[in-house]
N, C-alpha and C positions, 0 to 999 in steps of 0.2 A: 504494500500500500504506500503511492508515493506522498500520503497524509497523514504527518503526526499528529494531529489533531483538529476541534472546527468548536470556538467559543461562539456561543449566541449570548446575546445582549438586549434587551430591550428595556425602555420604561413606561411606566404606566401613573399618566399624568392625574392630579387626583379629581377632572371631569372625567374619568375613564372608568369603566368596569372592569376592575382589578382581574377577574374572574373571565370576565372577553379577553383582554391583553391575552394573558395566559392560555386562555385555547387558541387563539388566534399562532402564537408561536406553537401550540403542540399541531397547529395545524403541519406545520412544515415538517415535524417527526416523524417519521416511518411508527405505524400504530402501533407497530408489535415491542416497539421502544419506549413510547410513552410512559410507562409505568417508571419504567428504570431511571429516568432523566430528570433529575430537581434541580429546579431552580433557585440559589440564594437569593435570599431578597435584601434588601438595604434600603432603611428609608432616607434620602434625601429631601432638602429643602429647595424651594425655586428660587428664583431672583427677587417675587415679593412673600416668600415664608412659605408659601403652597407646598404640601407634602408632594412627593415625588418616589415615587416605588422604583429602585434597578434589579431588574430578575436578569442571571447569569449564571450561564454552566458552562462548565468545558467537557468534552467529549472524547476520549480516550482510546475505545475498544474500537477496534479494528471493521468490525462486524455493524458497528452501529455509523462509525464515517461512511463505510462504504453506503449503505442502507440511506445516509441524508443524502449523500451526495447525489447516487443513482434519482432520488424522487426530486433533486432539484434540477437534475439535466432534463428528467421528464415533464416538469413541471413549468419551468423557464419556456416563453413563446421564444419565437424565432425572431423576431424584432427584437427583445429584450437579449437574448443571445449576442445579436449582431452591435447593438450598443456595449454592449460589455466588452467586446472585441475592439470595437472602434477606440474604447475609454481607457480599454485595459490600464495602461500607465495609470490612470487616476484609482485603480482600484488596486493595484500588487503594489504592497511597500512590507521592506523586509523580511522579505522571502513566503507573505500570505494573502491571500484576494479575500479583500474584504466583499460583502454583498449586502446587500441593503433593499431589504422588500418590506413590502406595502404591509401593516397589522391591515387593513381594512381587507384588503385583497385575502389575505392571510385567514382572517377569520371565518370566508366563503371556500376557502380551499384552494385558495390559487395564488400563482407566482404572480409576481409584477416588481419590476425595481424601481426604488422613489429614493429621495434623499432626504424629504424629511419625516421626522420623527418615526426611522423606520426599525424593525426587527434585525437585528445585525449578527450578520454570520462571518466569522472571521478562519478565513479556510488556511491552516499555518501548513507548508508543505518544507517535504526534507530538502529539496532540494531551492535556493535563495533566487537564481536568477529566471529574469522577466520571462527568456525564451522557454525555459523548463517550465516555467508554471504556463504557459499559453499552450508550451503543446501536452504537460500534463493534461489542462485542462480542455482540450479537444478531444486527446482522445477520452476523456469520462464523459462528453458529451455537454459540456458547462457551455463551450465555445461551438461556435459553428466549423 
């Protein structure tokens, strides 16, 4: 697996249903993982005192990277594919491609990449440079 690992990150603003955030990210899970995958929670402040919830987990086993990653190559449209491609340098820095999708999309079951206030997937690979991660990420299908 050329994937050490794939941290998700998301917050959940306190207008939000704590409870929506949260399935909306178990959306992107492989089901059969679900169970297995907790998210630390932290509570933050906003810039005027508003509570602010960070749910994050890192993702370790071998068996459960493969499993996100495959349902994000399936899940990712061909447009969004092709932006990531175009963008790539904005998204691989030190040796990980970050991705950033839609809670709303997220919470119906579907991929979509946005930038703001998104679900963040931080895919950390063994190998650091741009061309490795571009054609890693062809051949799993991330890229076109």
């Amino acid at each position: 697996m050329p994937i050490a690992n794939i941290d998700i990150r998301f917050f959940a603003h306190a207008t939000e249903d704590l409870n929506k955030v949260v399935e909306a990210a178990q959306h992107i899970l492989p089901s059969n993982y679900i169970d297995d995958i907790i998210f630390k929670r932290d509570v933050l402040r906003g810039h005027y005192g508003n509570p602010i919830t960070l749910l994050e987990t890192k993702i370790k086993e071998k068996e459960v990277i493969k499993a996100i990653v495959e349902k994000l190559s399936r899940g990712l449209s061909e447009l969004d594919k092709e932006t990531l491609l175009k963008e790539i340098t904005l998204h691989v820095e030190k040796g990980s491609l970050y991705v950033r999708l839609d809670k709303q999309a997220a919470l119906e079951g579907e991929f979509k990449l946005c930038t703001a206030d998104p679900i963040r997937l931080r895919i950390r690979f063994r190998k650091g440079k741009l061309e490795d991660i571009s054609n890693i990420c062809r051949e799993l299908g991330i890229l076109p």
